[in-house]
C-alpha positions in Angstrom: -29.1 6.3 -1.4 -31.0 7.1 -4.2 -34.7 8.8 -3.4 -36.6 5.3 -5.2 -38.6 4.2 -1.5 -35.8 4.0 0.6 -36.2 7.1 2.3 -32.6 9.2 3.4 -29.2 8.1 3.3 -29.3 8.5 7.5 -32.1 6.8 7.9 -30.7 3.6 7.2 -27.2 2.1 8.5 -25.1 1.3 5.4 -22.8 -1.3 7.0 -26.2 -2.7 7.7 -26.7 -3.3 3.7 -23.7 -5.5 3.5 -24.9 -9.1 4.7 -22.8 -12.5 5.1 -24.0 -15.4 3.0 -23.0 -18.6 4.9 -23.7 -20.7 2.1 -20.7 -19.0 0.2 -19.0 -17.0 2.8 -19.1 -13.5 0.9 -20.8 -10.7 1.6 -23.5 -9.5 -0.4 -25.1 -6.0 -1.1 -29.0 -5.9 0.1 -31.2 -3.3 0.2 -35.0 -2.8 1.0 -37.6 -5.2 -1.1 -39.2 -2.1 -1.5 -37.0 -0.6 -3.4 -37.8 -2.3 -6.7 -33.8 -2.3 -7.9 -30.2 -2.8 -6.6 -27.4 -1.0 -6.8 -25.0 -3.6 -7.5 -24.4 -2.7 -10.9 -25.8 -4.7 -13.6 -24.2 -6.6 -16.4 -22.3 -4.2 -18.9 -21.9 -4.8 -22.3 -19.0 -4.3 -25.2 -16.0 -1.5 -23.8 -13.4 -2.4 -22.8 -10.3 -0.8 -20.5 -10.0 2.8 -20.4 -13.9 3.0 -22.4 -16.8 5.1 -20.9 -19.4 2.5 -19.6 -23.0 3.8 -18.1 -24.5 1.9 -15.4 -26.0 -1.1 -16.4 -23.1 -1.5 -18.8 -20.2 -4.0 -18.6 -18.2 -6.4 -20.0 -20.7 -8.8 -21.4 -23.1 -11.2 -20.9 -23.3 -13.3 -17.1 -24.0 -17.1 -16.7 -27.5 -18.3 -15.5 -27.7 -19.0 -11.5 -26.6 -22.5 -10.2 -29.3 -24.5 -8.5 -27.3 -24.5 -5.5 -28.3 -20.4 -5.6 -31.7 -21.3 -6.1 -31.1 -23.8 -2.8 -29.4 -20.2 -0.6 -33.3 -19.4 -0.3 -32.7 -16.0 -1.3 -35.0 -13.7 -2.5 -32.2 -11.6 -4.2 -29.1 -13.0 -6.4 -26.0 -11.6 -7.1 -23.6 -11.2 -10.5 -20.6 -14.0 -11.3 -18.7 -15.7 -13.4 -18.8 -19.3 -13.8 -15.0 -21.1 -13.4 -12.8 -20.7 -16.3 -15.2 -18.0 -17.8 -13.3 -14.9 -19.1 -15.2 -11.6 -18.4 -16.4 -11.1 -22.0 -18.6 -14.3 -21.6 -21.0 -13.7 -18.7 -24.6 -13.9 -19.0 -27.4 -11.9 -16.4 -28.9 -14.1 -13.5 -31.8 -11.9 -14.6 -33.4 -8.6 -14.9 -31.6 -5.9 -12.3 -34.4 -3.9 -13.0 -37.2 -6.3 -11.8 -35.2 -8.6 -9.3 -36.9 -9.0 -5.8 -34.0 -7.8 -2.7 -34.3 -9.2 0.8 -35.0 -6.4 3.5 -32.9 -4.9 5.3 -31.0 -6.8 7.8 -32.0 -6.2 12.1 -29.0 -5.9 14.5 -28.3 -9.2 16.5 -30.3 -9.3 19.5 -32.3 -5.9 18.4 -36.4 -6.0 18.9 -38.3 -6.0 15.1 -39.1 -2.6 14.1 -42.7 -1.7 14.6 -44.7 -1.7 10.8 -44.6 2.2 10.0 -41.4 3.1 11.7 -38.3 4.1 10.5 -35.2 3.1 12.5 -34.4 5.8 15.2 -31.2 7.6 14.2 -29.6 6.4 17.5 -27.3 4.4 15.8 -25.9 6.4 13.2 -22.9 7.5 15.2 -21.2 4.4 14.2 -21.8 4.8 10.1 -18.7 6.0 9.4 -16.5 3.3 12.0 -18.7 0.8 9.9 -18.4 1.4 6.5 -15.1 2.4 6.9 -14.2 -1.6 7.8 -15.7 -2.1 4.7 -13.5 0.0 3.3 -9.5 0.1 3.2 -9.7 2.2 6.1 -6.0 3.6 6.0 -7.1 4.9 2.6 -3.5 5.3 2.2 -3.6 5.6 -1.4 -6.7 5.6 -3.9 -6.1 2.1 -5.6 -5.8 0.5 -2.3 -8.7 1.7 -0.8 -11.1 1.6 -3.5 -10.0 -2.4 -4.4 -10.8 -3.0 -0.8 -14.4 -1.8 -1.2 -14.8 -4.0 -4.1 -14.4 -7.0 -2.2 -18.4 -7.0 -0.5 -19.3 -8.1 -4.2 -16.0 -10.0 -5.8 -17.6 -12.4 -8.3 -18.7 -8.9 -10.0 -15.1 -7.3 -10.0 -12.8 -10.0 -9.9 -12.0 -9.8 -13.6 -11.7 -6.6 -13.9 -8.2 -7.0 -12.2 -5.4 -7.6 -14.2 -2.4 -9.7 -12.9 1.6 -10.1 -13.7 3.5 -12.7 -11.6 6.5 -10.8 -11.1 8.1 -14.1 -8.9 11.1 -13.7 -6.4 10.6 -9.7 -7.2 8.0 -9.5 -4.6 7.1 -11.6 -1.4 4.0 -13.6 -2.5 2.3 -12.6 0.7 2.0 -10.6 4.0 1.8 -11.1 7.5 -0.3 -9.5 9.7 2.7 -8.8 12.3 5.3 -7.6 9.7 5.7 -4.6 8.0 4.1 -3.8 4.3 6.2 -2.5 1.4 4.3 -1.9 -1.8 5.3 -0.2 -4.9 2.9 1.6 -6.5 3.0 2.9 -10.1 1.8 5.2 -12.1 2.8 4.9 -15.9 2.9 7.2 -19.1 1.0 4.9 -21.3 -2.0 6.2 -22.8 -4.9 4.4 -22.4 -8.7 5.5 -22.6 -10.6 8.0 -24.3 -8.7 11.9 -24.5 -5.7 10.8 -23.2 -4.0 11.6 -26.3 -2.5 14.9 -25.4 -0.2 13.7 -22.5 2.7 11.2 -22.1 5.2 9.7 -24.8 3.3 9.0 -27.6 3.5 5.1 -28.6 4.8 4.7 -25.2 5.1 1.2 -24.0 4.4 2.2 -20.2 7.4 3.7 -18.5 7.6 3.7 -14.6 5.9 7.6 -14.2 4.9 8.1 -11.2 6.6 5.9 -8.3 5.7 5.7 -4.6 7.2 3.4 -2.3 4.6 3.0 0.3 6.0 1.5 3.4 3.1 0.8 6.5 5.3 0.1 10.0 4.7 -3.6 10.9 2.6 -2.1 14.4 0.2 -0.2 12.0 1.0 3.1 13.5 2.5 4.7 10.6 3.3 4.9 7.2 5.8 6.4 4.6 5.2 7.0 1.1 8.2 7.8 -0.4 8.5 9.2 -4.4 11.2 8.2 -6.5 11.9 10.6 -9.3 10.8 9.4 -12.6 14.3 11.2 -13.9 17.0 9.3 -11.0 19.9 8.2 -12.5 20.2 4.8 -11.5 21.6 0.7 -12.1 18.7 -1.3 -13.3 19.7 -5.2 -12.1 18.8 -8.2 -14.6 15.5 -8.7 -14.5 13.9 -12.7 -14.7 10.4 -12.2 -16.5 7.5 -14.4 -16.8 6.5 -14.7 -20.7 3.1 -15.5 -22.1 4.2 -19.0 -22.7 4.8 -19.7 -19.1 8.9 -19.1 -20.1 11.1 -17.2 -17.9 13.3 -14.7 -19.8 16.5 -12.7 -18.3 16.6 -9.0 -19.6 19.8 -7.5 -18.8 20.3 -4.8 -16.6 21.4 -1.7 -17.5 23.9 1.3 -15.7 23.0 4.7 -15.4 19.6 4.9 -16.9 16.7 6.8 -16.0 14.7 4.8 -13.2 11.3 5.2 -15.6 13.2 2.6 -18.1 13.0 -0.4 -15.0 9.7 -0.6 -16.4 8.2 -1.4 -19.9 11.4 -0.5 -21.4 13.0 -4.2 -24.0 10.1 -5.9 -22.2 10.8 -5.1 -18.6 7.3 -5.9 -16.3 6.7 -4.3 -13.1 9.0 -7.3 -11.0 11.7 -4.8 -12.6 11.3 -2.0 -11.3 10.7 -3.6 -7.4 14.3 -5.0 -7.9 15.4 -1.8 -9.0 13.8 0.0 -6.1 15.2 -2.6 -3.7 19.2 -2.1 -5.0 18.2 1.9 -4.9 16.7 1.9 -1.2 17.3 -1.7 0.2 13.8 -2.2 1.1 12.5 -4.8 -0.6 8.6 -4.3 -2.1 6.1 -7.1 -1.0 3.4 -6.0 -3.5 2.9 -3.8 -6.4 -0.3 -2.0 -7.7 -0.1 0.2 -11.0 -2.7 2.4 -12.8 -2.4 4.5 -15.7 -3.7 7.6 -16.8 -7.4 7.1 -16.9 -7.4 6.2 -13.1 -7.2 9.3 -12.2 -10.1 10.6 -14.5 -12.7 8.1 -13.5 -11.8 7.5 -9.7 -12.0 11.3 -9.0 -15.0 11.0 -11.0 -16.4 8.6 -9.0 -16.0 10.4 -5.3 -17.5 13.0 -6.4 -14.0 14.9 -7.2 -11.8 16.1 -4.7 -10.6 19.6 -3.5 -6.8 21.1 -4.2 -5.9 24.8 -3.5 -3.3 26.7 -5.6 -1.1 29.4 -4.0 -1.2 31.4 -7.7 -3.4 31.0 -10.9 -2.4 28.5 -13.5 -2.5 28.6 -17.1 -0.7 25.7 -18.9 -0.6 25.2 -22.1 1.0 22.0 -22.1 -2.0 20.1 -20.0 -4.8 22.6 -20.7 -4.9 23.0 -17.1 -6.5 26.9 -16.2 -7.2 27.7 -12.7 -7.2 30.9 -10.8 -5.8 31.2 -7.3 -7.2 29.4 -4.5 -9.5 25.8 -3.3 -11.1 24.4 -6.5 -12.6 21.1 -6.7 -11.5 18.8 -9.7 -12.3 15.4 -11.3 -12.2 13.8 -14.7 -10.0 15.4 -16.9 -9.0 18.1 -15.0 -8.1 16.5 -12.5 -5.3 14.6 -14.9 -4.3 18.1 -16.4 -3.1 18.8 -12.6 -1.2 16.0 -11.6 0.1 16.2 -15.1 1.6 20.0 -14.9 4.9 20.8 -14.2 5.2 24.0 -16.1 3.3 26.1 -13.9 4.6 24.6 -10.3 8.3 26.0 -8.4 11.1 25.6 -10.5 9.4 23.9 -13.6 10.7 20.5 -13.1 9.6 17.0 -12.2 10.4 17.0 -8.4 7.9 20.2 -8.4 5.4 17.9 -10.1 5.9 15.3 -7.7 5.0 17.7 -4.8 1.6 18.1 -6.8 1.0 14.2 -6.9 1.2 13.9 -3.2 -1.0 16.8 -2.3 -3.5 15.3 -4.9 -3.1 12.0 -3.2 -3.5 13.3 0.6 -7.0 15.2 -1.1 -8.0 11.9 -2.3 -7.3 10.2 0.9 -9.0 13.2 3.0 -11.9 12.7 0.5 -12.3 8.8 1.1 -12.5 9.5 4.7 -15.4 12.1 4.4 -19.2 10.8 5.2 -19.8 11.7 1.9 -18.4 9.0 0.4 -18.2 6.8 3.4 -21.9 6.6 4.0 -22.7 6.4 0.0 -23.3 2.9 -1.1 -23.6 4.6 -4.7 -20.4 6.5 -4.6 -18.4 3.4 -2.9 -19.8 0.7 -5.8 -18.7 3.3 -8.5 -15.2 3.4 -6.8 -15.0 -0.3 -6.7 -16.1 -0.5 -10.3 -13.3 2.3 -10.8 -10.2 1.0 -8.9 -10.9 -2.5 -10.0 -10.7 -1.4 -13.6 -7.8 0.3 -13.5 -6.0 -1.7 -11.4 -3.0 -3.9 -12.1 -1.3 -5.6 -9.5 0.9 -9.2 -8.6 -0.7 -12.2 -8.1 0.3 -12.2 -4.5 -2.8 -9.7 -4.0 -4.5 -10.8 -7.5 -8.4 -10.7 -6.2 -10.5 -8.4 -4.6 -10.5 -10.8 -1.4 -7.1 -10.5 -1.1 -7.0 -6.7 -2.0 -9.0 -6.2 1.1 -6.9 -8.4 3.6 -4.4 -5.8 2.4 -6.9 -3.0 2.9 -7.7 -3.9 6.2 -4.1 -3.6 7.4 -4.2 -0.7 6.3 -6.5 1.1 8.1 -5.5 0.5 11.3 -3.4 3.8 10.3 -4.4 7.5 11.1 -3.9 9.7 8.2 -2.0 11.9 10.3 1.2 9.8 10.8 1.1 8.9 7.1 4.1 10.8 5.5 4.5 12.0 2.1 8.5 12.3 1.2 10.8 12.2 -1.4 14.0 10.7 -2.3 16.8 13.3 -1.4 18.4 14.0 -5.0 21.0 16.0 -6.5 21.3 17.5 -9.7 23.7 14.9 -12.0 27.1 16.3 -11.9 27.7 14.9 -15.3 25.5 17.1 -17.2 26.2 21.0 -18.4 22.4 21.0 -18.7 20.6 19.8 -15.9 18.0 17.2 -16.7 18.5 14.4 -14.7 19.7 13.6 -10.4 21.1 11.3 -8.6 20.7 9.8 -5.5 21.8 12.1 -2.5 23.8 9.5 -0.3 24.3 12.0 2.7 20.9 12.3 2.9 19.1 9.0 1.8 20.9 6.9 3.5 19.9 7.8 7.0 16.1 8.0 5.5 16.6 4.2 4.0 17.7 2.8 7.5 14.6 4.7 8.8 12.3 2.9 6.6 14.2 -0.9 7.0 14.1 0.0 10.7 10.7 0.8 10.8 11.1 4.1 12.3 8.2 6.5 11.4 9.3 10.0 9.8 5.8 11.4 11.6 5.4 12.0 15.4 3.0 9.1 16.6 0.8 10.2 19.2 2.1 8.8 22.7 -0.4 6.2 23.4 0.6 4.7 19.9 3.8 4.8 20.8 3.4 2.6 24.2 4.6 -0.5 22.8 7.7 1.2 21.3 8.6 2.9 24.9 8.5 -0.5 26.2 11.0 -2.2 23.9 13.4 0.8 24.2 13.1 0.1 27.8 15.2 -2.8 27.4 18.0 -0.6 26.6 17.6 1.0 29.9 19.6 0.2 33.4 22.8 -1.5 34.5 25.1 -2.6 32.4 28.0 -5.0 32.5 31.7 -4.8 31.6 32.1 -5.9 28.3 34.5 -8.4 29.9 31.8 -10.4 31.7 29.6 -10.6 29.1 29.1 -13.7 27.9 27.6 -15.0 24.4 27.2 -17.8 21.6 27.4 -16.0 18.1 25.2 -18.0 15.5 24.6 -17.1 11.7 21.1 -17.1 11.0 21.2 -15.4 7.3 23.8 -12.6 7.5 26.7 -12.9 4.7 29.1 -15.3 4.6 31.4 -15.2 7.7 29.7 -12.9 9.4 29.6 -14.9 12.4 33.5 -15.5 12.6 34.4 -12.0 12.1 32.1 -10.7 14.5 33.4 -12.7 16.9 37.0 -11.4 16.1 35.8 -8.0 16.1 34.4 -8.2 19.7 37.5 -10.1 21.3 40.1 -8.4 19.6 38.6 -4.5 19.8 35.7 -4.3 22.3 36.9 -6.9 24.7 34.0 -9.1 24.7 36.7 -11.9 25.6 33.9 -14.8 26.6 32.5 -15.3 23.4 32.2 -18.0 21.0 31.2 -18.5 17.4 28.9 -21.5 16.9 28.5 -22.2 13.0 24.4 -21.2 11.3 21.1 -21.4 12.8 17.9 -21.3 10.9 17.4 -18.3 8.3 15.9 -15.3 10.0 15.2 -11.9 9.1 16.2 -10.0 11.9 19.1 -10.3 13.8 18.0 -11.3 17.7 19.8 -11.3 21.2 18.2 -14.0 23.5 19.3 -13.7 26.9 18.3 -15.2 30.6 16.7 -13.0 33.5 19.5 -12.7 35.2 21.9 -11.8 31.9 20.0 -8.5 31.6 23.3 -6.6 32.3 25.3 -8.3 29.5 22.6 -8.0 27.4 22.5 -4.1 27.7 26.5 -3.7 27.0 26.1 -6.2 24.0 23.5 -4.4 22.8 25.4 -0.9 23.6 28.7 -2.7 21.5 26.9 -3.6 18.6 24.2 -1.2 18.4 21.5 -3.3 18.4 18.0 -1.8 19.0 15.3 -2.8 21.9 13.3 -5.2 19.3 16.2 -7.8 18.5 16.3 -8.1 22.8 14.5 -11.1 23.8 14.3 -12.0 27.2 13.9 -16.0 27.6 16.6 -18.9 28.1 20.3 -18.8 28.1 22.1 -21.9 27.0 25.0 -24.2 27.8 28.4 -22.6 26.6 31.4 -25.8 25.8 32.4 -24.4 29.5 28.5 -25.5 30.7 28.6 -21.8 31.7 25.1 -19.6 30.8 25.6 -17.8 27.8 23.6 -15.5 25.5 22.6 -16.5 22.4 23.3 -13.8 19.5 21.6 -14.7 16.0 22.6 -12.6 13.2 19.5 -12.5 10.4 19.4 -11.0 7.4 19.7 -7.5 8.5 23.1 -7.8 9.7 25.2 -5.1 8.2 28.7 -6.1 9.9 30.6 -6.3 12.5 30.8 -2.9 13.6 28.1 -1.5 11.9 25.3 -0.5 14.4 21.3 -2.0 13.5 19.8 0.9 14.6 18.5 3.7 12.4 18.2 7.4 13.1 15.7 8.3 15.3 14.7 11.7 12.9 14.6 11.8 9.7 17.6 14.2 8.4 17.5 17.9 8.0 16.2 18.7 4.8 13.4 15.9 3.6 10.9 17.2 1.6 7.5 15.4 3.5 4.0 16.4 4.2 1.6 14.6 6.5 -1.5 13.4 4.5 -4.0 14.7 6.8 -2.8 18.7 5.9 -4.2 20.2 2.9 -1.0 21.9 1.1 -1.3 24.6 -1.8 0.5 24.1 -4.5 3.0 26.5 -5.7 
C-alpha cells in the first residue's frame, strides 16, 4: 500500500483487492476510488528483455477498450492485448494516472461499513492464508511462485512469457491426483544490462543451473534435486520443433557434459528433459528456465532476501565482498553469490550448487513472509519480474495455466521440501579432476525414491494418514503362495513381461495357479485387483513380487478358464521385471547431500 488515501497496509484486506469479473471470468486488481491511481502497472514503452523499465513503462502501446468493456459497467478498466496482437503493439485504455477504480469490495453477507469507518482489524488474521491462494503458495521455487501471482491480471503479462514446444519431451499437462516433475533451468547466457562479467562469453545458453523438482502426487512433499552442470553423461537424439513448424533430429552425443543437452548444435530445452529422464528415469512434465537477469530483478523486486556466510568472502572472479555473517542481497549482488564458487568448500561446482539451494530456500522463506505476502506492490513487481524472465513449454504457456500449476503447489509445507543433489563421483578417466559421474550405489536407491513417490523429508504424522492406510494393506494373514490364485495381464510393461512373469512365479516361487492372459489397456502403474475374501493371496503376491500398498486394490475378482476367482495382476509401465521388487527404499541412503527449505543454512 502506498500512503496516496488509502490509509495502512492492515487496514485493508488485500485478498479483498482481487475481485472476479463474471463477464470475463478473470480476476481484476481494485482498489479504493479514492485513491486517484492503480497499481496495476501502466503501459511501458520501448526495452525490451533483460532492459531496466520504470513503472509506467513497458512494452508499447495497448489497444483501445472494446464496447463490450464499456457494456462490464465498470468504473475501472484493465490493460490487454487484442487477439493476434504482439506485445510491441498495444495501445492504453487510458490514462493510469486519471482512471476512476471501483471501491473496495464488502465480504458476502457482511453489513456496509458505516461512512467514516475504517474496517475493524478483526479480519486480518486471515491476510496471509488469502493472498497466499493468490499466490503459488508452495513457493517452491521463485519462477513458479511469482508466474502464479501474475495470473490476477493475465491480459497484462501474458506476453511477456516466452514459449518452446518441446513435444513428447514433456507431458503436455498435469493432473491434479498425480505427481509433478518439472525441470527447471538456469542457463549461462548473458542477457540484460551488467551481465557481462559472468558466464561463457557468446554463449548460446548452456543448461547451468538444473533442478529437478519433483512435488509427491498427495501434495505432502517435494524434492528438488540438482544435477551437476559438469555430470558426465549420454545425451539421446533430440526431435526439435524449428521456426518453420519443421521437426529436426539432432543426434545424441556420449559422454558429454550434461550443460551441452541444452543450447549446444541447436539443442532446446525438450533436450535436456530427455536427458534428465535417461539420467534419473523420471520423466519431466514441465519445464521453466530463466537466465541471469532473473535473479537481479526478482530479488529486487521482494525486497531482497537474507543469506548468512560462515566466513568473509572476497571474490574476485564475481566481485562478490562480504564479511562473516546474515547480510541481505538483491540485484547484482545477489548474482555475484549464486555465481561464486571460488570462495565456497572445496572450490568447485558441487560447492556452488550448495549456494544455489540455500539462496533458493531464502527466496522461498522470503515469499512466505507478510512482507511480501500482504504487499500488492511488492507481489505486481514480482509478477512483472517472473513473467519477464520466464521461459517455459507450452503445456503451462500462460499465466492461467502457470497458476493451476501454482496452486498445486502450495498445498506443500516448506518444511518437507528437500533440497538434494545427485550423488557424484569424481570421473575416473581424468588425472585432473574436472568433471563426475553418476554415483550408481548411491543414486539409484534415491531415483526409485523419487519414481516411487517416497519423500526424502519426514512428513508430519497427520500428513502421513493416507500413506499408513495404504501400507496397511500389506498388513495380516497371508496365504501359501500355492493357493494363491491370479490372471497376469500386460498393461504397458516391456515386451513379454507378462509370460515371463508368469514363468518366474510357477517355476521359482511356486505360485502354481496362475495364468498369463495376453494385454490390457496401457497403464502407468502396475496394479493388483483382488476380491474381499482374496486378501490373503493378495498379501503373499504382493510379499513375492514386492509390490507396494498403492498398486493393492481391493474390488472384484474375475472368472479364471477353471470359472475359479482369481486375482487380476496388471503390469503398467513401471514394471521393472519379474523379480525385481516395485518398491523403493523407504530412506534415502547414507550420504545425500539435502537441506529442508524451511532451515536457513550458512554458507561455507
Amino acid at each position: 500500500m502506498d500512503a496516496q488515501g488509502r490509509g495502512r497496509a492492515d487496514d485493508i484486506d488485500p485478498a479483498d483487492q482481487w475481485v472476479l469479473n463474471p463477464q470475463t471470468g478473470d480476476y481484476e486488481l481494485r482498489l479504493d476510488a479514492s485513491a486517484g491511481q492503480s497499481t496495476v502497472p501502466g503501459p511501458r514503452t520501448g526495452g525490451g528483455r533483460g532492459q531496466g523499465r520504470g513503472p509506467g513503462q513497458g512494452r508499447g502501446q495497448e489497444q483501445q477498450a472494446d464496447a463490450g468493456d464499456r457494456q462490464a459497467g465498470r468504473s475501472g478498466t484493465r490493460s490487454r492485448t487484442a487477439p493476434g496482437q504482439d506485445r510491441g503493439t498495444r495501445t492504453p485504455l487510458e490514462d493510469p494516472g486519471t482512471r476512476d477504480l471501483p471501491g473496495q469490495r464488502r465480504r458476502r453477507g457482511a453489513p456496509p461499513e458505516q461512512p467514516g469507518r475504517r474496517r475493524s482489524k478483526k479480519g486480518k488474521k486471515s491476510t496471509g492464508k488469502k493472498i497466499l491462494l493468490w499466490t503459488s503458495g508452495g513457493l517452491v521455487l521463485v519462477l513458479i511462485a511469482a508466474g502464479t501471482s501474475a495470473y490476477l491480471y493475465y491480459q497484462h503479462l501474458n506476453n511477456n512469457i516466452t514459449t518452446t514446444d518441446v513435444g513428447s519431451a514433456g507431458s503436455g499437462g498435469f493432473s491434479k491426483d498425480e505427481a509433478i516433475n518439472i525441470l527447471l533451468i538456469g542457463t549461462d547466457k548473458r542477457t540484460g544490462e551488467g551481465n557481462e562479467g559472468y558466464g561463457d562469453k557468446g554463449s548460446v545458453g548452456h543448461a547451468d543451473t538444473n533442478i529437478l523438482l519433483h512435488v509427491s502426487k498427495d501434495r505432502t512433499n517435494a524434492t528438488a534435486l540438482s544435477i551437476p552442470r559438469d555430470l558426465i553423461t549420454d545425451i539421446p537424439d533430440c526431435p526439435t520443433k524449428q521456426k518453420d513448424g519443421s521437426e529436426k533430429v539432432i543426434p545424441g552425443s556420449s559422454g558429454v557434459r550434461f550443460n551441452v543437452s541444452l543450447g549446444q548444435d541447436g539443442r532446446d530445452p525438450g533436450c535436456a528433459m530427455r536427458t534428465v529422464e535417461a539420467i534419473t528415469g523420471v520423466k519431466p512434465d514441465h519445464f521453466m528456465m530463466a537466465d541471469f537477469n532473473a535473479v537481479k530483478t526478482l530479488t529486487t523486486a521482494v525486497g531482497g532476501i537474507e543469506i548468512c556466510l560462515a566466513k568473509a568472502v572476497d571474490d574476485p572472479d564475481s566481485h562478490l565482498k562480504l564479511s562473516a555473517g546474515k547480510h541481505t542481497i538483491e540485484g547484482e549482488q545477489a548474482l555475484a553469490f549464486v555465481r561464486t564458487r571460488h570462495s565456497f568448500g572445496n572450490k568447485g561446482d558441487l560447492d556452488r550448487i550448495q549456494v544455489q539451494q540455500q539462496f533458493l530456500g531464502s527466496l522461498m522463506r522470503k515469499l512466505k513472509d507478510d512482507s511480501t505476502l500482504s504487499s500488492p506492490s511488492k507481489m505486481l513487481d514480482l509478477a512483472e519480474a517472473a513473467t519477464d524472465a520466464l521461459e517455459v513449454d507450452t503445456g503451462i504457456g500462460s499465466i492461467n495455466k502457470l497458476k493451476d500449476v501454482g496452486l498445486e503447489l502450495k498445498k506443500v509445507n516448506p518444511k518437507n521440501i528437500t533440497f538434494a543433489t545427485l550423488p557424484v563421483l569424481d570421473n575416473p578417466a581424468e588425472v585432473v579432476k574436472a568433471t563426475v559421474v553418476v554415483d550408481t550405489a548411491k543414486a539409484d536407491p534415491l531415483f526409485s525414491m523419487i519414481q516411487d513417490d517416497v519423500s526424502l523429508t519426514e512428513v508430519k504424522q497427520q500428513e502421513k494418514k493416507e500413506k499408513a492406510e495404504v501400507a496397511a494393506r500389506l498388513k495380516g494373514p497371508k496365504a501359501d503362495a500355492s493357493e494363491v490364485r491370479v490372471d497376469i495381464y500386460n498393461g504397458g510393461a516391456d515386451s513379454g513381461s507378462a509370460q515371463k512373469t508368469l514363468t518366474w512365479l510357477q517355476n521359482t516361487e511356486g505360485v502354481l495357479k496362475s495364468s498369463q492372459l495376453g494385454n490390457a489397456d496401457a497403464q502407468k502403474k502396475t496394479t493388483l485387483e483382488y476380491g474381499p475374501d482374496q486378501a490373503d493371496q493378495a498379501r503373499r503376491l504382493a510379499e513375492i513380487m514386492g509390490l507396494p500398498g498403492s498398486a493393492m486394490k481391493q474390488g472384484k475378482s474375475e472368472k479364471n478358464a477353471q470359472g475359479l476367482p482369481a486375482m487380476v495382476l496388471t503390469l503398467g509401465e513401471d514394471f521393472k521385471g519379474a523379480g525385481t521388487p516395485l518398491t523403493g527404499p523407504a530412506k534415502a541412503p547414507e550420504g545425500i547431500q539435502k537441506v529442508e527449505a524451511d532451515k536457513a543454512v550458512c554458507a561455507k
